[in-house]
MARMAR-349545 format. One record per residue (C-alpha): residue in one letter; x, y, z. Coordinates in steps of 0.05 Angstrom, whole numbers, plus 5000, padded with zeros to 4 digits. Example, Ala and Ser with C-alpha at 12.3 -4.5 7.8 and 13.67 -1.06 7.14 Angstrom:
! residues 2
ATOM  aa    px    py    pz
ATOM   A  5246  4910  5156
ATOM   S  5273  4979  5143
//
This chain:
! residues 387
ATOM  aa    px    py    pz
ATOM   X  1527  1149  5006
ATOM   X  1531  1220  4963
ATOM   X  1591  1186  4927
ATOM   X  1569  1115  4914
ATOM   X  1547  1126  4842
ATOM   X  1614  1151  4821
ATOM   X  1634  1090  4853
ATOM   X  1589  1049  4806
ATOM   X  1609  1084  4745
ATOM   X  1679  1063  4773
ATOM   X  1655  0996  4768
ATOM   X  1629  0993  4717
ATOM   X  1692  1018  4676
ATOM   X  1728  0975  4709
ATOM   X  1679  0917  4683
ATOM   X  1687  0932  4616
ATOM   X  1757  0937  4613
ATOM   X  1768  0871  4635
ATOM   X  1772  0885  4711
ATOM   X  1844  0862  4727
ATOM   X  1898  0909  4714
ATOM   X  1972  0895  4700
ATOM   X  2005  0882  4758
ATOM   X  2058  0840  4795
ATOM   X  2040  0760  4803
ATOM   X  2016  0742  4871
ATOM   X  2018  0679  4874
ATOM   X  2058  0625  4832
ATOM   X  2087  0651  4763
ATOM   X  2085  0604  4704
ATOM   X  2123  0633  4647
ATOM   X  2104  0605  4576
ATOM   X  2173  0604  4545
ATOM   X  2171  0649  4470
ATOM   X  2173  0613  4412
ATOM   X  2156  0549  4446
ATOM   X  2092  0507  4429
ATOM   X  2046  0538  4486
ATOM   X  2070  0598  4470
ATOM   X  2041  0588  4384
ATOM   X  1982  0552  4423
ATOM   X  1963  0609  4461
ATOM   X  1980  0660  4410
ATOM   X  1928  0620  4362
ATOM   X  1881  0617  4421
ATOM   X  1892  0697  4432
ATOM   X  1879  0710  4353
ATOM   X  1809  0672  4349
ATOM   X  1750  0708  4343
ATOM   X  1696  0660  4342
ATOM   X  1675  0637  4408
ATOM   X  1665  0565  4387
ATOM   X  1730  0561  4352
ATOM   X  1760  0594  4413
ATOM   X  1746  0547  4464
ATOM   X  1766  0495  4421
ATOM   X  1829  0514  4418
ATOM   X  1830  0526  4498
ATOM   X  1817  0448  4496
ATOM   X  1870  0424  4458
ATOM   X  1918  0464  4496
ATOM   X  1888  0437  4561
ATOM   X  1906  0369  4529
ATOM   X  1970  0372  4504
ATOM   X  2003  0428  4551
ATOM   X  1959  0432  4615
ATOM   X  1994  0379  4662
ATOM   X  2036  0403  4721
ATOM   X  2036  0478  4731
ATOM   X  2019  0494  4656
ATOM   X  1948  0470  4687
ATOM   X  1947  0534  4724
ATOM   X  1953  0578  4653
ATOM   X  1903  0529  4622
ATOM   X  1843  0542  4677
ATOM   X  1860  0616  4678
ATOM   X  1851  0613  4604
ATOM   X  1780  0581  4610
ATOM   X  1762  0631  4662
ATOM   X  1775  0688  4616
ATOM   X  1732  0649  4565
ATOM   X  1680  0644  4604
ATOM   X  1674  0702  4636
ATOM   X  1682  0735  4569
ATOM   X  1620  0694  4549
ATOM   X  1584  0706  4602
ATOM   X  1582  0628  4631
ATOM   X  1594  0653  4704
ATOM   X  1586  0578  4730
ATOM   X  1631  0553  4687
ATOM   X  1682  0610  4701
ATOM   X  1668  0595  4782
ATOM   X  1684  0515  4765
ATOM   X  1755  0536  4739
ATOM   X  1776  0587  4783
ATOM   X  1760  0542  4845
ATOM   X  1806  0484  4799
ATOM   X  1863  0542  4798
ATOM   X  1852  0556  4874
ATOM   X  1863  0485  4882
ATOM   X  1928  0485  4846
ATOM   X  1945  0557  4870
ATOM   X  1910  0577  4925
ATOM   X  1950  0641  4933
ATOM   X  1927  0665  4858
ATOM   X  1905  0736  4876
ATOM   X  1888  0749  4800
ATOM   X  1841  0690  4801
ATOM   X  1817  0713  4866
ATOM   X  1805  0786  4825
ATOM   X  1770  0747  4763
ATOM   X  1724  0712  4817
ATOM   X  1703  0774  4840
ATOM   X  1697  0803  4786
ATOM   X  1652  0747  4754
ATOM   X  1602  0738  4813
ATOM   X  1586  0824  4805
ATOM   X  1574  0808  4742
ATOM   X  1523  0757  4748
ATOM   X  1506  0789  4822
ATOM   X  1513  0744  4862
ATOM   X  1527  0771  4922
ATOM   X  1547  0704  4963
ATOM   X  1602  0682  4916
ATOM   X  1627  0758  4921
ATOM   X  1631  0760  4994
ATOM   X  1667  0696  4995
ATOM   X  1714  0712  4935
ATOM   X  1723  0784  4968
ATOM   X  1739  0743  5036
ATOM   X  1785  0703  4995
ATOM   X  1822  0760  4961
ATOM   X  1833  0795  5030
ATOM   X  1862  0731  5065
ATOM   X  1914  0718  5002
ATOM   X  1942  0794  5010
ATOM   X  1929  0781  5088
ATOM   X  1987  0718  5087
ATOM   X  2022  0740  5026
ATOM   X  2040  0810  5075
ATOM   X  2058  0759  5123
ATOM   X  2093  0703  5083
ATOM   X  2175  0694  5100
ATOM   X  2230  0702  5042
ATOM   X  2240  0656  5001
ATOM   X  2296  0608  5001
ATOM   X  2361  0645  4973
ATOM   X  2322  0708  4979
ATOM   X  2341  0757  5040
ATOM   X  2298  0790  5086
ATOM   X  2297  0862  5071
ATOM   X  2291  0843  4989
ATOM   X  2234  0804  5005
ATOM   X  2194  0862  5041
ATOM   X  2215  0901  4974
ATOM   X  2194  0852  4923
ATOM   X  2130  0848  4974
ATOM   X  2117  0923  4971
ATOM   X  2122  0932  4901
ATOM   X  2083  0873  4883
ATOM   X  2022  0902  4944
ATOM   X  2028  0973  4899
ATOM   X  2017  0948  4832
ATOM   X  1969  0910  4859
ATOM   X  1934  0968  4892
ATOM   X  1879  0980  4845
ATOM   X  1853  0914  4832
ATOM   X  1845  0905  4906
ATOM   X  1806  0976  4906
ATOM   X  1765  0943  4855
ATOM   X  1750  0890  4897
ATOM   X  1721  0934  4944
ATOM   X  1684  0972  4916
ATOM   X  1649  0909  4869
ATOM   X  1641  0875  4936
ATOM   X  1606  0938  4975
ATOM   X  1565  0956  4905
ATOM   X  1539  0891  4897
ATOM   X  1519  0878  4969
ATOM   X  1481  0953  4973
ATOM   X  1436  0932  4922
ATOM   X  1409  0874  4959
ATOM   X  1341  0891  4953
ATOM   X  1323  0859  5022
ATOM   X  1339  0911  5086
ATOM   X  1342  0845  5132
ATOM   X  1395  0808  5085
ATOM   X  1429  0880  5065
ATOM   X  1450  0900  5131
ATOM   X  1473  0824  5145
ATOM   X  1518  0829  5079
ATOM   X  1546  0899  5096
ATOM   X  1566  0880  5169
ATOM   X  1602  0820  5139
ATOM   X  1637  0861  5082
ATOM   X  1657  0908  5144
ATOM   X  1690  0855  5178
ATOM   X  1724  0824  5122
ATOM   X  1750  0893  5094
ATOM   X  1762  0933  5167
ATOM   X  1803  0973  5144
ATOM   X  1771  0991  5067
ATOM   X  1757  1070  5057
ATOM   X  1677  1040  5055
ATOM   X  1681  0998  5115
ATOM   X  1650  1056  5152
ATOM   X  1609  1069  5099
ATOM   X  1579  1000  5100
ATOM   X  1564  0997  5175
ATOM   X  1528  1066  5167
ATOM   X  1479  1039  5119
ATOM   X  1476  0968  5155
ATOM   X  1444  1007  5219
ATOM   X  1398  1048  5164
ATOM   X  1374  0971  5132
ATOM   X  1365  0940  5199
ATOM   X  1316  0999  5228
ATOM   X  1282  0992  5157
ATOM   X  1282  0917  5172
ATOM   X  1243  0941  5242
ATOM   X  1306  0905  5274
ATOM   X  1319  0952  5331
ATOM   X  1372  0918  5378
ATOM   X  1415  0915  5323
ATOM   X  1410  0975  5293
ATOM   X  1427  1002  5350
ATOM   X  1487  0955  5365
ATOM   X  1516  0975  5297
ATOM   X  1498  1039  5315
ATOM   X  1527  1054  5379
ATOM   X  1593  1014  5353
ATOM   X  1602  1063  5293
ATOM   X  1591  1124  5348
ATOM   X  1646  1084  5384
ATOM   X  1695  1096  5330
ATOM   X  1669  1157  5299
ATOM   X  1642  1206  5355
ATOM   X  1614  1254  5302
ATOM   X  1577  1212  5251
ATOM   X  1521  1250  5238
ATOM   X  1481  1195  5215
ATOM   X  1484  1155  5265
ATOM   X  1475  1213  5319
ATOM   X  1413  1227  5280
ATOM   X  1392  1150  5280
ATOM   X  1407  1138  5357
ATOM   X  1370  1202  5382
ATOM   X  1310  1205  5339
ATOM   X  1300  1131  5373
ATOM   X  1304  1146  5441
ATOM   X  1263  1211  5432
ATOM   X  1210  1165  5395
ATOM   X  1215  1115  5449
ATOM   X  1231  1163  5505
ATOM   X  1290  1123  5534
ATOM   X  1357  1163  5547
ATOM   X  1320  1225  5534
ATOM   X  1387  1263  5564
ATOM   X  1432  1225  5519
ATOM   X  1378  1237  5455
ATOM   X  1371  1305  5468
ATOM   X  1449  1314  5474
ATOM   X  1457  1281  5404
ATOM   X  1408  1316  5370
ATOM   X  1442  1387  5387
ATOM   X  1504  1358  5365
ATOM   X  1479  1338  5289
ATOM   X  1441  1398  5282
ATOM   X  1516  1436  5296
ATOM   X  1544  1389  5251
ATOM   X  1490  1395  5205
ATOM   X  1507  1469  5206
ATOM   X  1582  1476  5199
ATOM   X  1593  1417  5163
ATOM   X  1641  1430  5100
ATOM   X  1613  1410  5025
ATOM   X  1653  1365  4985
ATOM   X  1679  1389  4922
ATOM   X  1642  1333  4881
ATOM   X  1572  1353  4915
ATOM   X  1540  1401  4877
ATOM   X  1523  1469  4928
ATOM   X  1445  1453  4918
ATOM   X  1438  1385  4933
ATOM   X  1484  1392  4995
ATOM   X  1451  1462  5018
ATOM   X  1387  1409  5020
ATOM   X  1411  1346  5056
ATOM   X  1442  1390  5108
ATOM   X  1375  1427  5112
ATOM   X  1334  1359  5125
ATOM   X  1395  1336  5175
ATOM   X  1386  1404  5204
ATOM   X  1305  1393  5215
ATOM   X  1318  1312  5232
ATOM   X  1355  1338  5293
ATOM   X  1304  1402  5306
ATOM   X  1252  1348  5305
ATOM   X  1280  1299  5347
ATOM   X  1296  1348  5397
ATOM   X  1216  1367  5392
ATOM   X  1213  1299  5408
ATOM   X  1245  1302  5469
ATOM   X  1220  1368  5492
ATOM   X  1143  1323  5486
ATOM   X  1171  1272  5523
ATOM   X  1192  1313  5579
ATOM   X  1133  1347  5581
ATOM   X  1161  1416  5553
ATOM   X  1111  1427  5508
ATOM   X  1131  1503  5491
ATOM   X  1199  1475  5480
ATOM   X  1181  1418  5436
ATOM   X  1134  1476  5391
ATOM   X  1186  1512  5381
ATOM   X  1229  1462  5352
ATOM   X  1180  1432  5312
ATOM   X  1165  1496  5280
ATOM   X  1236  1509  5270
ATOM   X  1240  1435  5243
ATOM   X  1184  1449  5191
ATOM   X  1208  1485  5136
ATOM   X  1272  1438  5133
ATOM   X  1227  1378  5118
ATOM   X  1193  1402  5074
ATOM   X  1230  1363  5012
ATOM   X  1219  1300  5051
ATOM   X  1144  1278  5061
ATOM   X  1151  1223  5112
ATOM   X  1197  1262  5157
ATOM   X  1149  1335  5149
ATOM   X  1095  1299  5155
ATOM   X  1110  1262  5219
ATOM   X  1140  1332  5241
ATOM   X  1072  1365  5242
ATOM   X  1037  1303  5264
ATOM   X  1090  1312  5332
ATOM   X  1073  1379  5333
ATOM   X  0997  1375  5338
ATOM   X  1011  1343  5398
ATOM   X  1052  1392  5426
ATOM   X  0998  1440  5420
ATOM   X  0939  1403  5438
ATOM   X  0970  1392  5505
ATOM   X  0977  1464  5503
ATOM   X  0914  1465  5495
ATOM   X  0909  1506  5431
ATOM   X  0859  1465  5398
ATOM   X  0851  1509  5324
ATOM   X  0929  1504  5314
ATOM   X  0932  1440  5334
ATOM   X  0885  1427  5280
ATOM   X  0922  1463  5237
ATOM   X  0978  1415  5242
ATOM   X  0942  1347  5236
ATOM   X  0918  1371  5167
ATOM   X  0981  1397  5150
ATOM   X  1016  1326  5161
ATOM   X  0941  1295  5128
ATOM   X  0961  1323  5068
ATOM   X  1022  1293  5051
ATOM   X  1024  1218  5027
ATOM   X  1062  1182  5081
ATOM   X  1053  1135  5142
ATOM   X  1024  1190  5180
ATOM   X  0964  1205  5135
ATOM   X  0917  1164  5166
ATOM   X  0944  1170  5236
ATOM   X  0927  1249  5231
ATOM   X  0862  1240  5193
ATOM   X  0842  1196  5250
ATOM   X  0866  1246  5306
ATOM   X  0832  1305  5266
ATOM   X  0767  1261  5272
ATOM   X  0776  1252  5351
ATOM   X  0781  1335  5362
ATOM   X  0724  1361  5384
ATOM   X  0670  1391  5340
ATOM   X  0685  1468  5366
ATOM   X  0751  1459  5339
ATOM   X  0730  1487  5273
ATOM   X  0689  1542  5308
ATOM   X  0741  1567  5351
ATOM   X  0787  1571  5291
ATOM   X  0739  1615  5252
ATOM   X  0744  1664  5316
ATOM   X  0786  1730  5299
//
């Protein structure tokens, strides 16, 4: 998450500069002998600066040279067109005609990709991503050509993957950026799990399952937020995200309250040793591992109310306080938890106390407090005046 808008800025350079980079053919190679006609055809078309005059000459090329596999160089021409022009549909329309001739093109797949972040749409990029990863997927596995032996072949292969590398990086990332901005949680988390499963083994796979269990417990869908949660746990013991996520939900709906409280002392250890990356600045991570820190303290609270150790569960929620503080909904249901804690303690005043603390900050849990702070009884305010 702390690194996603470099990623965008990544992007977005990536965007402007055309989005493929030079790099090996995958997929069939159609050379445009120099000096020939389509080669002073496509140097005119190349030369043209006026749109309209452009994609005229793009048609007459079509017509007199695009028949057999000069077709293939004729619809990749129109997809640079239109993608340069901003006609994403009619980029789409030729890229599927070149997948239909060559449905191996990984530059085309790249171009697709790149044209449906563009226009954000984030079904075409899921399936053009899915599409990019299955051509690199059979092109690893693909046998050697006739004539060609073995061991050249896996060569020729791992040269081609290499220089290859960094458009399929761009992939990625357009695919996971574009997806993360899905403004619906509900839809989000849907498109994150599938770009998980279609990239398993992308540097933001992980990454995207993370925030598909934070979108589905925003979309209030609890069974699977926890089944993506548990599954990234699976593989990644230590995620302090998701330890934070699973135990601050069985402490809230005091289930597993063993297995809660276990996790929460493990993410606020985390929280405390964990190492800052060197493009974190030291303020901004000294503060999210604070509110991790006082996440965990607070869960733990959480757990200490649930099994009745009410001492327990003020201490940590005192503890918890200050570490909230830079987050209102998460201080404020803090203190809110806490005036619990101490009116079954029976300490009425600082009970009090903590109601209007968590009152006063605009959140969910302003007019759950103001109503509890109603239900005290009247000597409540007496008894607090009391040296």
């Amino acid at each position: 998450m702390r690194t996603y808008g470099k990623q965008m800025m990544l992007i977005a350079t990536l965007l402007l500069s055309g989005g493929i980079l030079p790099a090996q053919q995958i997929g069939k190679y159609v050379p445009v002998n120099a000096g020939s006609d389509a080669d002073h055809a496509m140097t005119e078309i190349n030369a043209a600066t006026d749109p309209a005059q452009k994609l005229a000459l793009i048609d007459k090329f079509a017509a007199q040279f695009g028949q057999g596999d000069m077709a293939l160089v004729a619809d990749e021409t129109y997809v640079n067109y239109y993608i340069s022009q901003k006609q994403y549909d009619k980029a789409f329309e030729y890229g599927d005609k070149l997948f239909a001739l060559d449905p191996g093109n990984f530059n085309n797949a790249v171009n697709m990709v790149r044209a449906a972040s563009e226009k954000g749409d984030t079904e075409k990029l899921l399936s053009y991503g899915e599409k990019t990863q299955s051509i690199l997927t059979a092109y690893k596995a693909s046998p050697p050509p006739e004539g060609v032996a073995a061991e050249q072949w896996e060569q020729n292969k791992a040269r081609s993957l290499e220089s290859n590398q960094d458009n399929f990086n761009f992939v990625q990332q357009a695919v996971y950026g574009g997806v993360y901005q899905t403004k619906d949680a509900g839809k989000r988390a849907d498109e994150l799990m599938r770009f998980a499963k279609i990239f398993p083994d992308s540097p933001y796979a992980m990454q995207a399952m993370g925030v598909a269990a934070s979108s589905y417990q925003q979309a209030q869908n609890a069974p699977k937020m926890m089944e993506v949660a548990n599954a990234l746990l699976a593989k990644d013991p230590n995620n302090l995200g998701m330890l934070l996520l699973v135990s601050d939900y069985y402490g809230e709906k005091g289930e597993q309250l063993d297995k809660a409280e276990n996790y929460a002392q493990k993410a606020a250890a985390l929280a405390d040793k964990a190492s800052r990356p060197s493009d974190v600045p030291e303020d901004q991570w000294k503060q999210q591992t604070a509110l991790q820190k006082g996440l965990a303290l607070s869960t733990l609270g959480q757990v200490n109310l649930q099994k009745k150790n009410n001492t327990g569960a003020v201490q940590n929620f005192q503890a918890a306080a200050p570490l909230l503080k830079a987050n209102d909904t998460s201080y404020a249901r803090n203190q809110y938890r806490l005036g619990f804690a101490l009116l079954n303690l029976k300490k009425i005043p600082e009970a009090k106390a903590a109601f209007t603390e968590a009152a006063s900050v605009n959140s969910p849990y302003k007019s759950y407090a103001q109503d509890k702070l109603k239900a005290l009884p009247a000597t409540a305010a007496t008894r607090k005046k009391t040296p």
